[in-house]
VEXRO-924484 format. One line per field, with one value per residue (C-alpha): z, x, y. Coordinates in nm, 4 decimals. Example, Ala and Ser with C-alpha at 12.3 -4.5 7.8 and 13.67 -1.06 7.14 Angstrom:
VEXRO-924484
Z [0.7800, 0.7140]
X [1.2300, 1.3670]
Y [-0.4500, -0.1060]
//
This chain:
VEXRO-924484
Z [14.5520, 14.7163, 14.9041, 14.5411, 14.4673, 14.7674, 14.6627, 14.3101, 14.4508, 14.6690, 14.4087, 14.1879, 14.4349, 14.4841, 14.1219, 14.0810, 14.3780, 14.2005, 13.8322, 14.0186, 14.2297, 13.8666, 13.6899, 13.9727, 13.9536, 13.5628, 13.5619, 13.8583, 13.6129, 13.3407, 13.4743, 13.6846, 13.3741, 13.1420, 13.4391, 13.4148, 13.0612, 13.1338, 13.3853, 13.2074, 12.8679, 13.0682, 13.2653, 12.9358, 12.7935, 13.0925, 13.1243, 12.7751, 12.7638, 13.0705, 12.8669, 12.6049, 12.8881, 13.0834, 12.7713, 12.5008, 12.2992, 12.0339, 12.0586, 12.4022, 12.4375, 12.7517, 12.8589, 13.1737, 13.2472, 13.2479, 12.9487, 12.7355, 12.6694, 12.6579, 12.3392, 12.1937, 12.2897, 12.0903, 11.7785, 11.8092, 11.8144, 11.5029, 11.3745, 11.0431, 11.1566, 11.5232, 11.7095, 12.0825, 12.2301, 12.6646, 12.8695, 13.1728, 13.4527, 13.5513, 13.8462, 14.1534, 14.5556, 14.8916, 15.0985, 15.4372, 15.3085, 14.9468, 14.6147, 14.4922, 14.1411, 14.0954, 13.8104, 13.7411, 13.5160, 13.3682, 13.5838, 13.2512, 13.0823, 13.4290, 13.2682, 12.9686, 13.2144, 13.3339, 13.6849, 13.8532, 14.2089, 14.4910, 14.7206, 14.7379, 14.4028, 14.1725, 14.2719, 14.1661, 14.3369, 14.4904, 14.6845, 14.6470, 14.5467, 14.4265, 14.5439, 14.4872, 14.7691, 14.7761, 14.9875, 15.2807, 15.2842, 15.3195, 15.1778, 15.4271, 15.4774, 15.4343, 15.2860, 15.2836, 14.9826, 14.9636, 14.6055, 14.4775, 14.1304, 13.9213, 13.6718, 13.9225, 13.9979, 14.3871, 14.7012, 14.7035, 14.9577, 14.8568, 15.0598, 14.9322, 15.0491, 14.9711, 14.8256, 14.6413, 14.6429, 14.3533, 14.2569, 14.2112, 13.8703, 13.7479, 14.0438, 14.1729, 13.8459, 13.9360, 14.2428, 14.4198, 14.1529, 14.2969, 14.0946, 14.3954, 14.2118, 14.3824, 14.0959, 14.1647, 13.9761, 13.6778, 13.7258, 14.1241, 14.0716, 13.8437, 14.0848, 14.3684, 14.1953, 14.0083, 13.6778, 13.4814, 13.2315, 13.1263, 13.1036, 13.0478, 12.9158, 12.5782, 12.4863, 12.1173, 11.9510, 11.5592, 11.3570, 11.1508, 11.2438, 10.9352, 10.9782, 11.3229, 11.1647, 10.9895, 11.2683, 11.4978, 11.2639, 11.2374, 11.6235, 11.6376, 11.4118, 11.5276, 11.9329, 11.9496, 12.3215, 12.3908, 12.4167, 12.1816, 12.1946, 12.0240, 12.1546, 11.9182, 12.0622, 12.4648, 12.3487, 12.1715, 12.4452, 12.6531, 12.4610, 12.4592, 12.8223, 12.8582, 12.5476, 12.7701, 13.0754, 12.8718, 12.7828, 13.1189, 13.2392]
X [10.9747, 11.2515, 10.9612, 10.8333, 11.1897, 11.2472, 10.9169, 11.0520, 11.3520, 11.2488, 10.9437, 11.2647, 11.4387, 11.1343, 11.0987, 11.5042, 11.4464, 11.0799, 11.3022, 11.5794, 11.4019, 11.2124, 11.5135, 11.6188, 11.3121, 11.3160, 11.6562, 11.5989, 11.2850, 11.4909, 11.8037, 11.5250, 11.3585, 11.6987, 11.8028, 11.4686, 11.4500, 11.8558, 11.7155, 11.4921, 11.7115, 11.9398, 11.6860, 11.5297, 11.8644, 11.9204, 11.5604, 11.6119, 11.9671, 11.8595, 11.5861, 11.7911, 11.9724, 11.6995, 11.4447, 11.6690, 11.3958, 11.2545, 10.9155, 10.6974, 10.3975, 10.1870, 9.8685, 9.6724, 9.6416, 9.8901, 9.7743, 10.0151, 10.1718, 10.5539, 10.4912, 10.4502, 10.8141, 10.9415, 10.7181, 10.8708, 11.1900, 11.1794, 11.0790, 11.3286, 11.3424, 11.3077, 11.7135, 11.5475, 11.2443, 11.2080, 10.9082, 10.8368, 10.5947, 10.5073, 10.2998, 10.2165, 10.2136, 10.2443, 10.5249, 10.5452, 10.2829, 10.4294, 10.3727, 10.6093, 10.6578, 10.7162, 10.9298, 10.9915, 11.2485, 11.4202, 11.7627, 11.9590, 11.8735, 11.9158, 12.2154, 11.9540, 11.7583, 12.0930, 12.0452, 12.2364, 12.3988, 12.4743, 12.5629, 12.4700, 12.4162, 12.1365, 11.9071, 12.0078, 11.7318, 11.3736, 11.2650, 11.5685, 11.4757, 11.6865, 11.5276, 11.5357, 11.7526, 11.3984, 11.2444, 11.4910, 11.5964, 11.9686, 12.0843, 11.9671, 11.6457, 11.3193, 11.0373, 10.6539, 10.4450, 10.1007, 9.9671, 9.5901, 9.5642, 9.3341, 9.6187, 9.6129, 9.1968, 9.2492, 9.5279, 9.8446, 10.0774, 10.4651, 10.8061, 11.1514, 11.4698, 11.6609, 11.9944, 12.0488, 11.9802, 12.0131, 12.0231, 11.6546, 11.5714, 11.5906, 11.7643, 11.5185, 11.4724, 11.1511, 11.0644, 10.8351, 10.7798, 10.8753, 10.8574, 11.0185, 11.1078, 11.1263, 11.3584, 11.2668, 11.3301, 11.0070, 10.9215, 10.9554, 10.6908, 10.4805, 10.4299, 10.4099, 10.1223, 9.9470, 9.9893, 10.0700, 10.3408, 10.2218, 10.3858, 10.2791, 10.4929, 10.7314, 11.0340, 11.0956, 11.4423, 11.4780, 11.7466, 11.7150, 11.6181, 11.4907, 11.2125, 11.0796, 10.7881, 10.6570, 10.7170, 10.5446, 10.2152, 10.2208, 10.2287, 9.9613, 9.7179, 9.8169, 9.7615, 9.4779, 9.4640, 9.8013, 9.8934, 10.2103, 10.4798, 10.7796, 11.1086, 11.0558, 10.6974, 10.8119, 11.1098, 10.8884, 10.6452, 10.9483, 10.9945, 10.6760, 10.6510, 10.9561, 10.8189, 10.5221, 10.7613, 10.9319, 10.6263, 10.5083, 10.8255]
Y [17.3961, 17.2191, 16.9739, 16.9421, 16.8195, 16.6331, 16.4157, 16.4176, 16.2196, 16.0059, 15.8679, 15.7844, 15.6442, 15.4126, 15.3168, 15.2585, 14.9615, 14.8661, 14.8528, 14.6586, 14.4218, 14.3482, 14.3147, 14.0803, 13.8710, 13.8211, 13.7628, 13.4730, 13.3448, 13.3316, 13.1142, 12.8837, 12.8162, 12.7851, 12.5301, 12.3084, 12.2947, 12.1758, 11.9661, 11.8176, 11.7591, 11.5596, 11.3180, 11.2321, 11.1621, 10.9574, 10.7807, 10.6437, 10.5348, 10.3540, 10.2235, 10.0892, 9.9374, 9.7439, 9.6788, 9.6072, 9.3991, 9.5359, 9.4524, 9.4223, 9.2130, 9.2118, 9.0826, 9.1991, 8.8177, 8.5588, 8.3611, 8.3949, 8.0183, 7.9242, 7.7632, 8.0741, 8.1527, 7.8598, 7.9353, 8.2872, 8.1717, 7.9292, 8.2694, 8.3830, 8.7282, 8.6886, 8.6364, 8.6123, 8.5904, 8.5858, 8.5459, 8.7135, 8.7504, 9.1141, 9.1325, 9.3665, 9.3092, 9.5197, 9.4838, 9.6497, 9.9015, 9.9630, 9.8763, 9.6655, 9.5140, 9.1416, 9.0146, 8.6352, 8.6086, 8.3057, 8.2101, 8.0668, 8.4153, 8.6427, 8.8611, 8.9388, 9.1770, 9.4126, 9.3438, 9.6602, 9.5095, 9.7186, 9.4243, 9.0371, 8.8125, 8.6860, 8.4293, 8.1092, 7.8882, 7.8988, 8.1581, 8.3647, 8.7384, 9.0789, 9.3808, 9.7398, 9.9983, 10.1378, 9.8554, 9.8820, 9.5036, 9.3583, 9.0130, 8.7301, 8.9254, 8.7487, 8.9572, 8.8211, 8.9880, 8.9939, 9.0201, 9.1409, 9.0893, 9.0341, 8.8142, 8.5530, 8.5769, 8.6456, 8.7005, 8.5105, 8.5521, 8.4936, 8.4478, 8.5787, 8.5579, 8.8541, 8.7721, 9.1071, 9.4404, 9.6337, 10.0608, 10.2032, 10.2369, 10.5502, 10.6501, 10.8901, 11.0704, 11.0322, 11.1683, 10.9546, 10.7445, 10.3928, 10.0675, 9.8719, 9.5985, 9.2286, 8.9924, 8.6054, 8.3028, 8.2541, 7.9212, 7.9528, 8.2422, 7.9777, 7.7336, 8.0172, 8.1668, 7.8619, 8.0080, 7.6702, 7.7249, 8.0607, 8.4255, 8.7810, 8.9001, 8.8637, 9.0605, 9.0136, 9.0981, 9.1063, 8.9721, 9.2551, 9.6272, 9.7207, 9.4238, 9.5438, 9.6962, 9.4070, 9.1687, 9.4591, 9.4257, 9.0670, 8.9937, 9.2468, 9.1364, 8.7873, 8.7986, 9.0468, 8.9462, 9.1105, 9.4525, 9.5414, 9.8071, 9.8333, 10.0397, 10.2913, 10.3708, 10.3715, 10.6000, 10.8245, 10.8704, 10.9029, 11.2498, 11.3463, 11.3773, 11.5406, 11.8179, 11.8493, 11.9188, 12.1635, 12.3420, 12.3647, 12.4941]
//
């Protein structure tokens, strides 16, 4: 009997640890996934306010080529419900083995794009580039960039001076998730790249919020050539990745 007992006793000794180390593990699960879903609240918060801060258009167009005429820009702007309309050049390169993103933007509109400077300045003549912590480079650098794209129909090779460096975007949010971005003077990038006096890329801003939709339709139905997007859309997708997160988690 008292063997019986002594069994007895140590079985429910056994299931007391099984019970607590259960307990234990839940109660871990339960704060991890409380945390992530936290986690993951607050970086979408923070992706779009950063949004709003770099794109604060409200309409996008893009083209996978650069055909998209400056013209256009000054038709836009002569626009009754259009306040400002910019053109940029959006391309890709490799730099030292990584991707990096080429921007061109216009010098006389460079505080329109919320440059974020750790250390240096923004370009303010040819060849002069801002680049992203990411890349490694220091003001006074020089950086040569190979780009493959099919916008420009073949290899160009560029060369930057770095005269910035700026915070990544996102600021690793995103894990590994680089955009690497090189800044450089748009019609420096032009001639670099023998585009002519084309963009492509147009961020659209409406006099009036409330006629975003209409002006969203028209350009669409207008340039079928062009991709468009309007904040609204790239917030809401925004969201729905970070729902899907959620659900995974």
């Amino acid at each position: 009997m008292q063997h019986v007992l002594l069994i007895a006793l140590g079985d429910f000794k056994a299931r007391i640890m099984r019970y607590a180390l259960t307990a234990l593990a839940i109660g871990v699960g339960v704060a991890l996934l409380v945390a992530l879903m936290a986690v993951s609240d607050a970086t979408r918060s923070y992706v779009e306010q950063t949004l709003l801060r770099v794109y604060p258009a409200d309409i996008m167009m893009y083209s996978d080529s650069i055909n998209i005429p400056l013209y256009l820009l000054d038709v836009l702007r002569k626009s009754p419900a259009v306040a400002s309309a910019e053109g940029i050049i959006i391309t890709t390169g490799v730099f030292n083995g990584k991707v990096v993103s080429i921007v061109g933007i216009p010098l006389r509109d460079v505080d329109y794009f919320a440059i974020d400077l750790i250390e240096g300045r923004l370009p303010s003549a040819d060849g002069e580039a801002v680049v992203e912590e990411s890349l490694g480079l220091k003001p006074g650098d020089v950086a040569i960039i190979k780009i493959y794209s099919g916008t420009i129909g073949g290899e160009r090779t560029i060369q930057v001076r770095v005269v910035g460096v700026m915070r990544s975007f996102l600021k690793g949010f995103v894990g590994a998730f680089r955009l690497n971005l090189v800044v450089v003077p748009l019609d420096w990038l032009q001639r670099s790249l023998n585009t002519g006096p084309f963009v492509n890329t147009v961020l659209i801003t409406a006099k009036n919020k409330a006629e975003v939709k209409a002006l969203y339709t028209s350009l669409k139905e207008t340039y079928t050539d062009a991709q468009v997007y309007t904040q609204e859309s790239l917030l809401e997708t925004v969201t729905k990745v970070f729902n899907a997160l959620n659900v995974v988690f």
